[in-house]
N, C-alpha and C positions, 0 to 999 in steps of 0.2 A: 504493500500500500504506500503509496506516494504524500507524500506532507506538502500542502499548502504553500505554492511558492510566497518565501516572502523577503526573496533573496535580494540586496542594494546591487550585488553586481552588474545590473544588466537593464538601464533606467534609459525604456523606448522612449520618454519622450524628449530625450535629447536627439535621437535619430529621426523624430518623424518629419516629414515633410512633403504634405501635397504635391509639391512641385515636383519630387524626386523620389520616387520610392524606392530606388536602387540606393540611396541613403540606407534606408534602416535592410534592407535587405543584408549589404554589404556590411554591417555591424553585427545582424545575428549570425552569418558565415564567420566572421571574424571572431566573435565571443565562442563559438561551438570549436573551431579551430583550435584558438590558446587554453580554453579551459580540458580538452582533453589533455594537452601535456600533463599536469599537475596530475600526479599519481594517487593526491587525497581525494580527490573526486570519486575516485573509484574504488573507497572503502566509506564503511559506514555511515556516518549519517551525511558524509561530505557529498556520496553516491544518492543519499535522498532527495536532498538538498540541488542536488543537479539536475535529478530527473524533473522535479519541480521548477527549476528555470527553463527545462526544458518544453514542458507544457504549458508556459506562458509564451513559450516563442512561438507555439505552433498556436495560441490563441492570437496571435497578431497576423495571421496569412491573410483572413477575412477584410483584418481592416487596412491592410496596404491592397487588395483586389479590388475594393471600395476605390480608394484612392486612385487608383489607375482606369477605373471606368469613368471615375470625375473628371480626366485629363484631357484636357483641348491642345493641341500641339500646332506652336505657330512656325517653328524653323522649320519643318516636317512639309508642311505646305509649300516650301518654298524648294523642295528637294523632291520632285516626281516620283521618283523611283523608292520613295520610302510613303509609309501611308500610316497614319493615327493607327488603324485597323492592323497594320504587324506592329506597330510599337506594342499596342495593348498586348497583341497575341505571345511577344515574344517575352515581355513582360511577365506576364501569368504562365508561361511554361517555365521563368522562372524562379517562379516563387513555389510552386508546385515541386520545383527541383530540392528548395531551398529548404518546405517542410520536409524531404523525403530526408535530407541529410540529419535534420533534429530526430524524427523520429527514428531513425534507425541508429544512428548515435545512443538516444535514450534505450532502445531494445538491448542495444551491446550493453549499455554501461548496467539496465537491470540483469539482465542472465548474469555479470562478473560478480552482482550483488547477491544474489540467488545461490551462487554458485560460495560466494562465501558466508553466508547462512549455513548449507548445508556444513561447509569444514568443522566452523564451530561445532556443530552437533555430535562430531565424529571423533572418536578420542586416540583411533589410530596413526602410531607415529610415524609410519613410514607412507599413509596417506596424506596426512599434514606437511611433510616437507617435499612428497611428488607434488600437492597443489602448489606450496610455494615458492617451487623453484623450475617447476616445469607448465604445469596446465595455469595458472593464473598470468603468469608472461607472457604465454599466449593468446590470451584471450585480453590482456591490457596490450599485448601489441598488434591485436585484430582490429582493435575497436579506433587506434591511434589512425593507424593505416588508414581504416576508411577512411575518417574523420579528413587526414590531411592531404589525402590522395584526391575526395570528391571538393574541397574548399577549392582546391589548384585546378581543379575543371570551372568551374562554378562561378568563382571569383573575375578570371579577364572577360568572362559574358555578363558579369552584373556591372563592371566598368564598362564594356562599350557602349551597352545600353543607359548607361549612368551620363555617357557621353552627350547623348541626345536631349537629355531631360535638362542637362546643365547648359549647352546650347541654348534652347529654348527659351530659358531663364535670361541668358544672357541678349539674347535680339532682341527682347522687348527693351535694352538702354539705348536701341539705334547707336552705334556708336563702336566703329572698328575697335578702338581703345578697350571697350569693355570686352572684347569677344577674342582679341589676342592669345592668352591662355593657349588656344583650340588652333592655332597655327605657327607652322615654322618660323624663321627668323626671314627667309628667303620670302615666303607667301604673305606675310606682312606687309613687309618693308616694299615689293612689288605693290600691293594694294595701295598701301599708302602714296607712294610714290605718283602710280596713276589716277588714283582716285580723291585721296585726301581721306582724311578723318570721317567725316559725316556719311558719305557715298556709301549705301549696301549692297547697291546695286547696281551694275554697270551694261551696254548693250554688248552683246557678243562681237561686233567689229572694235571697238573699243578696246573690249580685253583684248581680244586676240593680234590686233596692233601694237599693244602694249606688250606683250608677251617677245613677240617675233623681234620686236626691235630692241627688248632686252637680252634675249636667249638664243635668237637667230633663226632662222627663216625655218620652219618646220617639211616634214615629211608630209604629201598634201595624205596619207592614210590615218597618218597621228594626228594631225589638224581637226581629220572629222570623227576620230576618234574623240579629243577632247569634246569638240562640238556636242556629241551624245552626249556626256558625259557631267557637262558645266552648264548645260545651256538650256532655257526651257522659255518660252515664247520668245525668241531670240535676247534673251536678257541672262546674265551669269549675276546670280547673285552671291554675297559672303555665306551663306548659309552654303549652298548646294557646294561651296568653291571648297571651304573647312571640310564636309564630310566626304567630297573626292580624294580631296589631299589623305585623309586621313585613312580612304581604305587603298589607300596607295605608302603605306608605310611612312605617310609625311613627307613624303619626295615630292619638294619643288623647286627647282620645273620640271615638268613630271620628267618620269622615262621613255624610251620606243615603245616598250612593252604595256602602253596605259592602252592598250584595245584589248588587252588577256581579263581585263577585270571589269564589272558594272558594280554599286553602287550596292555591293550586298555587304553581307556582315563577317566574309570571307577576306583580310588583308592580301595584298601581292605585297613580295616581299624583294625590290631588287637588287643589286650589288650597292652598298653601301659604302664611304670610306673607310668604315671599320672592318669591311671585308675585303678590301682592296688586295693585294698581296702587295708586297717591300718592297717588289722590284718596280713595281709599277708608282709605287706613290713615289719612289726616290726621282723615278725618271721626270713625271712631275711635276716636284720640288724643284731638280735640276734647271727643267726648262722657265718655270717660273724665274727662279732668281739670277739666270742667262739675261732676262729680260731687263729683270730692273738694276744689273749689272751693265747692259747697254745702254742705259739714260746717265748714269755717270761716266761715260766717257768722254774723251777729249773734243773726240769730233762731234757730237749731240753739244757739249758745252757751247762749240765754237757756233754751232747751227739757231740754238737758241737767242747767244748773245744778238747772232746777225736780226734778227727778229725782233727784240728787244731795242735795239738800236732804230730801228724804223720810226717807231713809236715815241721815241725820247721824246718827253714835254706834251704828250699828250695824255688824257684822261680816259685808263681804258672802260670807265663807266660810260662815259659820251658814247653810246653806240655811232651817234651819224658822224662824226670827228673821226671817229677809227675806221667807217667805214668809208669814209673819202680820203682817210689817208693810205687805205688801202688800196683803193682805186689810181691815185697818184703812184703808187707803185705798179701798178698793171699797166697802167699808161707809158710809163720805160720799159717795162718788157716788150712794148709791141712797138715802140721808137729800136730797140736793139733788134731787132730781129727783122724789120725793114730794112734796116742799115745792114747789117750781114747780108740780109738778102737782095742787097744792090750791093753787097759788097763792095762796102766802101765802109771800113775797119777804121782808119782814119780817123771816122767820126764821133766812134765811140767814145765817151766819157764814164766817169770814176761812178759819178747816179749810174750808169747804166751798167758797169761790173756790180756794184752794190747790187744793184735791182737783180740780178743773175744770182746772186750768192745768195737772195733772200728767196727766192724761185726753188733754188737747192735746199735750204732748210726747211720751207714749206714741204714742199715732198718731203722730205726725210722725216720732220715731225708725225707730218701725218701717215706713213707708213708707217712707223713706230706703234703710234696709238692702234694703228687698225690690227698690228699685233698683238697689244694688251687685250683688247675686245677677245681675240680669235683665244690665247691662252685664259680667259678669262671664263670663254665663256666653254669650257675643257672640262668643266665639274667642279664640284663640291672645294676637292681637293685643291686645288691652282685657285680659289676664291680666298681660300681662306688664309695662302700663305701671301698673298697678295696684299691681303688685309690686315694680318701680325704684324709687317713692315712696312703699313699707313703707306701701299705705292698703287699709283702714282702721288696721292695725296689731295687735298681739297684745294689748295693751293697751285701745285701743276696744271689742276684741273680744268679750274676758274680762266687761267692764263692760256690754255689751249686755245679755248671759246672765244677768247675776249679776242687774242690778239692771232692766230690762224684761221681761223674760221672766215674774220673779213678777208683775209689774202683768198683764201678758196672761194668765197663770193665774189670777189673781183677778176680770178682769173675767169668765173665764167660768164659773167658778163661783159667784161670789159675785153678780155684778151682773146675766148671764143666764141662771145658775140652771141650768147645763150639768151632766152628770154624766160618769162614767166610761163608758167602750162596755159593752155588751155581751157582746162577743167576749173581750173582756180587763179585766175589771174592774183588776188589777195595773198597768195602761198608764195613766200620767199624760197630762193635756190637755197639750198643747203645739204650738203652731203648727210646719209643717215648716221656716220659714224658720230658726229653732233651732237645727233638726237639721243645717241646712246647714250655720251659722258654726260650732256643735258640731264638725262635721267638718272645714271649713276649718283653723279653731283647731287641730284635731290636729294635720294636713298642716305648717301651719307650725310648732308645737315641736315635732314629730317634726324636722324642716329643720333647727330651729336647735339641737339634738341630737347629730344627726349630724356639724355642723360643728362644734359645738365639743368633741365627741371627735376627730371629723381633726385639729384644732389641737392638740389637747393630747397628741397620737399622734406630731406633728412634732420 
């Protein structure tokens, strides 16, 4: 006969919460778990005393099923491929899991008790130390097994689905900031970037402009792959983006392989940097720091300074200043280059050797960057060593834009005589690779923003 639970250990209404019933679910797995280690449980009145917290856990299944029928899901709606109708369903197969684990728990730990009822009775000594040192061990390490063998099943299903309930919780603060938690540092800091703070929701040409021109021009199979995947009346919202990511192992930007998985409760699992092998991460490593081992060299020094020198005494914030003084430089490259081509050398002047030498650093820089892009955008691995040694830096960055970017607008209009599109006469000439460190540049003083409000928060 079992005693009245009236045990402190185990006070549900710290775990309850309409919002989340993977809350309390996930405390009575956890409390059944630790309390079988403790070997007083499983002798007299410590074993009463159990079975009794036990039959209050299994009186609490009613009222978290209650709660999960009460449940309106608003991320849910924003995620096609997930529906209120499997949240509930998968819900209550686990709670039904959950009492199975109490109750058979409680069966084990009464038969260990039963079973030591009877020894007491028994006054035979060589029965009393076979129970003690053979049959009771077994049966305190039957009951442990289950016990810690079904929490380890039990447990990553009442988190994923804990996932969703907390999610939910979180969209109603409209507010990327709130909902960060539930994504990488990569799928953030992207969002952010394109979107801003407030934005939950963006059109599918948008993101995936955004994307391509961060991570580079996609497989058109993987393209419609994401498309299924993100996208639902042509709009990618932060909801549906968090639980893609997420049943993709947290891999952003995803992998080739995002068409092997939809939108279930099944993760893909791809190669990781932590499953890289040595040789490949050295190789790299190598090629990263080759990189930024060729921006301190003599001849990059020498190509900068020429650039630098152009600009002397002008404000590289005056966009139109910089961009006419860039244009006055396109303007001698195409005086040098008539003269050569009347050849008549003669006539060349010191401006127009300048103007050449600045022609040559121009290419040079921007071939450079268009290699930081290409290692950059290599993986996980080449981002992050990139990013240990602050390279290029916000500083390099700034200086690309400000002061190359007008020379590469000038050579095409001015030198090959390019005009605005068609489509958009509004839309200035500019190479993409721009657009990239444009975006970069955001990504990092958004970063260094946000940290230095944490600080100033402390």
């Amino acid at each position: 006969m079992y005693i009245t639970y009236n045990s402190t250990r185990f006070n549900d209404t710290e775990y309850h919460d309409n919002k989340n019933p993977c809350i309390l679910l996930n405390a009575i797995v956890q409390h059944i778990k630790s309390r079988v280690v403790e070997d007083s449980i499983l002798t007299g009145s410590e074993a009463q005393e159990f079975m009794g917290e036990c039959d209050h856990l299994l009186s609490l299944s009613p009222k978290v099923a209650l709660s999960v029928a009460d449940y309106k899901s608003t991320a849910l709606q924003k995620a096609a491929d997930l529906s209120q109708e499997n949240l509930t369903k998968e819900t209550n197969v686990l709670i039904k899991r959950v009492s199975e684990l109490v109750a058979t728990t409680k069966e084990l730990a009464n038969e260990l008790l039963k079973e030591e009822e009877k020894q007491e009775k028994k006054s035979s000594v060589e029965k009393t130390v076979q129970w003690n040192t053979k049959d009771r061990p077994l049966l305190v390490k039957k009951t442990r097994e289950y016990a810690q063998t079904e929490s380890d099943v039990i447990l990553p299903r009442i988190n994923d689905l804990s996932f969703y309930y907390q999610l939910d919780e979180a969209f109603n603060q409209h507010s990327v900031k709130l909902v960060r938690e539930f994504m990488s540092e990569e799928c953030y800091w992207f969002w952010v970037a394109n979107f801003g703070y407030a934005t939950m929701e963006s059109s599918w040409d948008q993101f995936i402009n955004g994307y391509e021109l961060l991570y580079g021009t996609l497989d058109p199979h993987v393209m419609k792959s994401m498309e299924q995947l993100l996208c639902q009346d042509n709009k990618v919202s932060v909801a549906r983006l968090i639980i893609a990511t997420r049943k993709h192992s947290n891999q952003f930007p995803f992998t080739k392989n995002i068409g092997s998985s939809s939108l279930s409760t099944t993760s893909v699992a791809p190669e990781t940097k932590d499953q890289m092998s040595e040789e490949k991460r050295m190789q790299l490593t190598e090629m990263a720091m080759e990189l930024v081992e060729k921006f301190s060299d003599v001849k990059m020094g020498n190509h900068l300074v020429s650039i630098y020198s152009w600009y002397r005494g002008y404000d590289k914030k005056d966009k139109k200043a910089m961009r006419e003084r860039a244009n006055e430089w396109a303007e001698l490259i195409k005086e040098r280059r008539k003269i050569l081509g009347e050849n008549k050398k003669e006539l060349l002047q010191v401006k127009h050797e300048e103007a050449e030498r600045i022609d040559q650093a121009r290419r040079a820089v921007y071939f450079f960057y268009e290699q930081f892009v290409t290692i950059w955008r290599v993986g996980e691995v080449t981002r992050e060593i990139l990013k240990s040694v602050d390279f290029p830096g916000k500083g390099r960055m700034r200086d690309f834009l400000n002061y190359v970017a007008p020379l590469d607008q000038a050579n095409f209009y001015v030198i090959i005589g390019g005009s605005k599109g068609k489509d958009d006469e509004k839309k200035d000439y500019r190479p993409k690779l721009y657009d990239f460190m444009e975006m970069y540049l955001t990504i990092l003083e958004q970063q260094s923003k946000e940290h230095k409000e944490h600080t100033t928060s402390q």
